[in-house]
Backbone as CSV, one residue per row, in Angstrom:
resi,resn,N_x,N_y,N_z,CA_x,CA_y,CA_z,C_x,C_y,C_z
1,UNK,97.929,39.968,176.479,99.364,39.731,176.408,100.090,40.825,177.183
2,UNK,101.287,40.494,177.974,101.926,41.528,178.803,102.492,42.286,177.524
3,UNK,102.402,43.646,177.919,103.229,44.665,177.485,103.979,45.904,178.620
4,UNK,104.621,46.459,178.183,105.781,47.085,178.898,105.622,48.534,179.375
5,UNK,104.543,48.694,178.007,104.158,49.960,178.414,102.939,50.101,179.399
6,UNK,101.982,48.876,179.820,101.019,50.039,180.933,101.980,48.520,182.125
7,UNK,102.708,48.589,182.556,103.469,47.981,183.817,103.454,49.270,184.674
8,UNK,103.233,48.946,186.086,103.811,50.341,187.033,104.851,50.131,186.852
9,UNK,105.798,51.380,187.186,106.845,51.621,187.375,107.864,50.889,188.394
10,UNK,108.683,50.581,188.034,109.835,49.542,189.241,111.155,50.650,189.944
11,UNK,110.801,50.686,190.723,111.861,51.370,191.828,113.506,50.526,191.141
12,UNK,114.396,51.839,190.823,115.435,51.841,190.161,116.303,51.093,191.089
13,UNK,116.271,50.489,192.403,117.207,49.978,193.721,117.487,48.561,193.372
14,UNK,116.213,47.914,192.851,116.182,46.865,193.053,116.716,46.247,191.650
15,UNK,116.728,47.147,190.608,117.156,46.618,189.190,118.913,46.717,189.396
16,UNK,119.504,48.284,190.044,121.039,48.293,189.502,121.465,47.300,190.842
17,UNK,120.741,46.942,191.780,121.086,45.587,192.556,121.176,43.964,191.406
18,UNK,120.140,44.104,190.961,120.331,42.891,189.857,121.325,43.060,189.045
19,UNK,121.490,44.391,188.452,122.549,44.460,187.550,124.178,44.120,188.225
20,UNK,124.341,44.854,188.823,125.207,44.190,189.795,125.520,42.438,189.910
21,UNK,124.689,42.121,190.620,124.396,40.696,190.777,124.958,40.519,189.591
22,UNK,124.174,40.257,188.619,124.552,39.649,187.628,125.453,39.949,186.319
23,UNK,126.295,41.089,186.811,127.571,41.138,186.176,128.472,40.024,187.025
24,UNK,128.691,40.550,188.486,129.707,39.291,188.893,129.003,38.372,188.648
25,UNK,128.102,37.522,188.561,127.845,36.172,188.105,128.201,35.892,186.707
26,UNK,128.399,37.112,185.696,128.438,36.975,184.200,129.696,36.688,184.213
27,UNK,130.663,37.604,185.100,132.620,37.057,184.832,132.529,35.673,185.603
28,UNK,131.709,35.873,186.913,132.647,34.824,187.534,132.387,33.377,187.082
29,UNK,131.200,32.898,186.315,130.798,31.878,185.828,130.191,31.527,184.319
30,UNK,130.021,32.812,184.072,129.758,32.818,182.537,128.440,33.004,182.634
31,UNK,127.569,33.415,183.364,125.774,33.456,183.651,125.674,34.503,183.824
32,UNK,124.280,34.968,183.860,123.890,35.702,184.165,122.196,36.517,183.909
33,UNK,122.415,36.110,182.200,120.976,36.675,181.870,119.998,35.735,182.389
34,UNK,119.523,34.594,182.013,118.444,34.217,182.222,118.373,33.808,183.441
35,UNK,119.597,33.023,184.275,119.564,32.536,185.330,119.367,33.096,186.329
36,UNK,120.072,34.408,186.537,119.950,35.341,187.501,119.033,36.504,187.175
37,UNK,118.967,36.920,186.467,118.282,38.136,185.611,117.070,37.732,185.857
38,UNK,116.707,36.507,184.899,114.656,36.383,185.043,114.565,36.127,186.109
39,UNK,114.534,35.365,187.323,114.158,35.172,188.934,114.008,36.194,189.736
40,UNK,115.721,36.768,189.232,115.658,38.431,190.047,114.372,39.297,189.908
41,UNK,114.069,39.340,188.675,113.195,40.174,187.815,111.784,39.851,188.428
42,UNK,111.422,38.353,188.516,110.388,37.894,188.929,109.865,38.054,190.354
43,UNK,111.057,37.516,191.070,110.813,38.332,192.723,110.900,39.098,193.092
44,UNK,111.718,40.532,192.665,112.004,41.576,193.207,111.377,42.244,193.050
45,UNK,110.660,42.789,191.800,109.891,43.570,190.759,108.507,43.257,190.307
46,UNK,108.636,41.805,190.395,106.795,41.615,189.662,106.413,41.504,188.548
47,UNK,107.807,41.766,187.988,107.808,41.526,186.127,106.718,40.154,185.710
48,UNK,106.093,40.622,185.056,105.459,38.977,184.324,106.628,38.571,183.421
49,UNK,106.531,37.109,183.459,107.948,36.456,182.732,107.644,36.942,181.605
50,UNK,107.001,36.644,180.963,107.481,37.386,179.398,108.043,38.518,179.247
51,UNK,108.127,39.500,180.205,108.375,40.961,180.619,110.053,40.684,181.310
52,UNK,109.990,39.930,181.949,111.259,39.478,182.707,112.162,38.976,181.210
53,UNK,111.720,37.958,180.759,112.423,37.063,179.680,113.212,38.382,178.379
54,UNK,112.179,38.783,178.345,112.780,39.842,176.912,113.665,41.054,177.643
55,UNK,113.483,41.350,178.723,114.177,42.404,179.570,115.726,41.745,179.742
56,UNK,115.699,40.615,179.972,116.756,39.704,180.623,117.512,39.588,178.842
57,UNK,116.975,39.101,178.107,117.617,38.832,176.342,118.607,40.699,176.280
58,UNK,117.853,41.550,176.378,118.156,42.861,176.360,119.203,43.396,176.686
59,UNK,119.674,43.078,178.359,120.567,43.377,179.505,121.814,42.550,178.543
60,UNK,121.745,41.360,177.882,122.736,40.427,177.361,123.311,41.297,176.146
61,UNK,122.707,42.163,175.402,123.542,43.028,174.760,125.005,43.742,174.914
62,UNK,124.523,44.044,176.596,125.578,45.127,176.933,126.640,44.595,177.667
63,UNK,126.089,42.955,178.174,127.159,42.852,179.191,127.952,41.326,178.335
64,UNK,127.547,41.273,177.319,128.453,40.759,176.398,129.320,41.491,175.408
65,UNK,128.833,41.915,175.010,129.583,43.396,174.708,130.834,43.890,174.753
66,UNK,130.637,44.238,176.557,131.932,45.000,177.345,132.558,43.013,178.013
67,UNK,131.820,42.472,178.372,132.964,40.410,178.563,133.937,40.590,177.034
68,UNK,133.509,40.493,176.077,133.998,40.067,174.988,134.815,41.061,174.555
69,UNK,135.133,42.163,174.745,135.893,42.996,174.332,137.019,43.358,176.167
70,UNK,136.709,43.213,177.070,137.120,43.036,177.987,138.101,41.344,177.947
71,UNK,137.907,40.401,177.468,138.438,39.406,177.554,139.247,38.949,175.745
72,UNK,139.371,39.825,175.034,139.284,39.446,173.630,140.534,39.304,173.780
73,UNK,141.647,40.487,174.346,143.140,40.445,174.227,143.694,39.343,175.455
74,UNK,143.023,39.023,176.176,143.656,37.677,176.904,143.905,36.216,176.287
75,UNK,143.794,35.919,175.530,143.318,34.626,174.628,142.520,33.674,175.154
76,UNK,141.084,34.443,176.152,140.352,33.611,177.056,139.270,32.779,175.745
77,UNK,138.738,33.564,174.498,137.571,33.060,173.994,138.243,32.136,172.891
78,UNK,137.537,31.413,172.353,137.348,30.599,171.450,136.230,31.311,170.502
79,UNK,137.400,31.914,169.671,136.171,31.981,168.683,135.606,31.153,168.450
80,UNK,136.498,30.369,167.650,135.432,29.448,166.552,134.268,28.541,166.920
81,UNK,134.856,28.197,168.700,133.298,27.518,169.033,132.465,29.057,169.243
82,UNK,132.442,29.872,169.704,131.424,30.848,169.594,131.135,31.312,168.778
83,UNK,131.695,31.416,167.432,130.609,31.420,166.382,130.086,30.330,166.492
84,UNK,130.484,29.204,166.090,129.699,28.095,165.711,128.253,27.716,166.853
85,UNK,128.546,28.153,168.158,127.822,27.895,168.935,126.697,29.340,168.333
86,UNK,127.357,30.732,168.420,126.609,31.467,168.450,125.452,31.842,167.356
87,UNK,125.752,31.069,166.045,125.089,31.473,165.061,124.060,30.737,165.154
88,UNK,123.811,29.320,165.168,122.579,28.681,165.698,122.076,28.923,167.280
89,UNK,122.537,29.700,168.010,121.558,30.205,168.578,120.483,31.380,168.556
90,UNK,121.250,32.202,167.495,120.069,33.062,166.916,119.096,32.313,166.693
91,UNK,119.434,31.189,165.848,117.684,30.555,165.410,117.385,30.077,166.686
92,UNK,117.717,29.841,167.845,117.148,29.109,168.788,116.200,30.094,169.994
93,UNK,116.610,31.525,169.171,116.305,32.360,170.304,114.961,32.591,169.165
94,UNK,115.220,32.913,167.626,113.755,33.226,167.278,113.162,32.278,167.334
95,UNK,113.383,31.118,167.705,112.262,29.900,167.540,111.734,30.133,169.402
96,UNK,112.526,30.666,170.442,112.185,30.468,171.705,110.843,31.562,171.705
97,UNK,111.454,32.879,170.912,110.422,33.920,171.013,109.138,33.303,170.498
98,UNK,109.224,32.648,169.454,108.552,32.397,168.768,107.083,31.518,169.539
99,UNK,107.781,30.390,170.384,107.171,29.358,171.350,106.462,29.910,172.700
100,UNK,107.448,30.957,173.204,106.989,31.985,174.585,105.957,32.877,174.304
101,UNK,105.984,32.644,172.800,104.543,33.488,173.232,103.453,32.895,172.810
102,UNK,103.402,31.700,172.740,102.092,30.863,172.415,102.483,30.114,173.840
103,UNK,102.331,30.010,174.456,102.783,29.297,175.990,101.733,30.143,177.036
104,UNK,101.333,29.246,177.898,101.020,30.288,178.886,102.185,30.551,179.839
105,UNK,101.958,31.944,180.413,103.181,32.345,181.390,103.289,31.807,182.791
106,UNK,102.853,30.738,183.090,102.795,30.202,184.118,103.779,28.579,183.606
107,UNK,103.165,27.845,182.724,104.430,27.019,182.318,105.678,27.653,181.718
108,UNK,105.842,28.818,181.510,107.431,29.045,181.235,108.021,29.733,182.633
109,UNK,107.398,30.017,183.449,107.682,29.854,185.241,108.173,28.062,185.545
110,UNK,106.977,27.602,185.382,107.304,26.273,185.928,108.705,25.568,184.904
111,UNK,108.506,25.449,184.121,109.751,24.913,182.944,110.978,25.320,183.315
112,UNK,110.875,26.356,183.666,112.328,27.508,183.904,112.597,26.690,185.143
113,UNK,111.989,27.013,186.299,112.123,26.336,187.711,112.980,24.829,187.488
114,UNK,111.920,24.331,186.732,112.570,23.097,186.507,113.816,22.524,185.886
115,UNK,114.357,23.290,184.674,115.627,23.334,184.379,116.361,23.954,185.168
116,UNK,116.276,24.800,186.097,117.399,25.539,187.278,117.699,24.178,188.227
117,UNK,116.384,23.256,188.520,116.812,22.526,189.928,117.708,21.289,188.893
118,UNK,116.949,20.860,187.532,117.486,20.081,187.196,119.157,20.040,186.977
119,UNK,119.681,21.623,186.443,120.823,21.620,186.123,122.064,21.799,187.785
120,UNK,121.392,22.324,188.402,121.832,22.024,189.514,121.899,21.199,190.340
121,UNK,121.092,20.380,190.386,121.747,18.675,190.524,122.419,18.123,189.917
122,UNK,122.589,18.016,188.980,123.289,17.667,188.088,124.851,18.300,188.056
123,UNK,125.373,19.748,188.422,126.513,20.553,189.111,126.653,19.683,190.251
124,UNK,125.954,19.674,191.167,126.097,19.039,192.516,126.703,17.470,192.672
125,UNK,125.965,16.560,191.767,126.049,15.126,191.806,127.133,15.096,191.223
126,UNK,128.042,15.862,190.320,128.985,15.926,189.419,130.452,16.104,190.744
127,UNK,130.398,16.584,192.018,131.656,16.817,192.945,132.222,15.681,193.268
């Protein structure tokens, strides 16, 4: 099973480039962790997805965080759908952990791939 601790080391250029990245993708569209984060993670770095996936859950701490307290006095959020949305996704995230790691890491590559092209056709066919 990947672990974190014997990984070589990742040159610090290519992560505060992702971070980057995927703050403006986090304001400008509401994305960021998994979409941009795990791929980044995967091509740039070499992360094994499970290594990418929990790294990417992680990064979502901080940059929800500073969105939500950055946007709280505008009257941009809806609470009440974000609780309501947000509390069942806790269970959806321990049931994901739960599934990713009985998976091999090559179908949660391919799966992932496949919901990116799917949802983006689906953006596209929608103009």
């Amino acid at each position: 099973m990947d672990n974190a601790s014997n990984l070589p080391k990742v040159s610090v250029y290519p992560l505060l480039g992702i971070g980057v990245v995927s703050g403006l993708f986090a304001a400008m569209f509401g994305i960021g962790g998994g979409v941009v984060i795990v791929p980044l993670l995967l091509l740039l770095t070499k992360l094994p997805p499970r290594i990418a996936a929990a790294t990417s859950l992680a990064t979502l701490l901080l940059t929800s965080l500073i969105g939500t307290v950055r946007y709280a006095g505008s009257d941009h959020i809806d609470w009440v759908a974000a609780i309501v949305i947000g509390a069942p996704a806790v269970i959806g995230v321990l049931l994901g952990i739960h599934f990713q790691k009985r998976l091999p890491a090559d179908w949660l590559v391919v799966g992932f791939g496949v919901l990116i092209i799917g949802i983006g056709l689906k953006l596209v066919l929608q103009l």
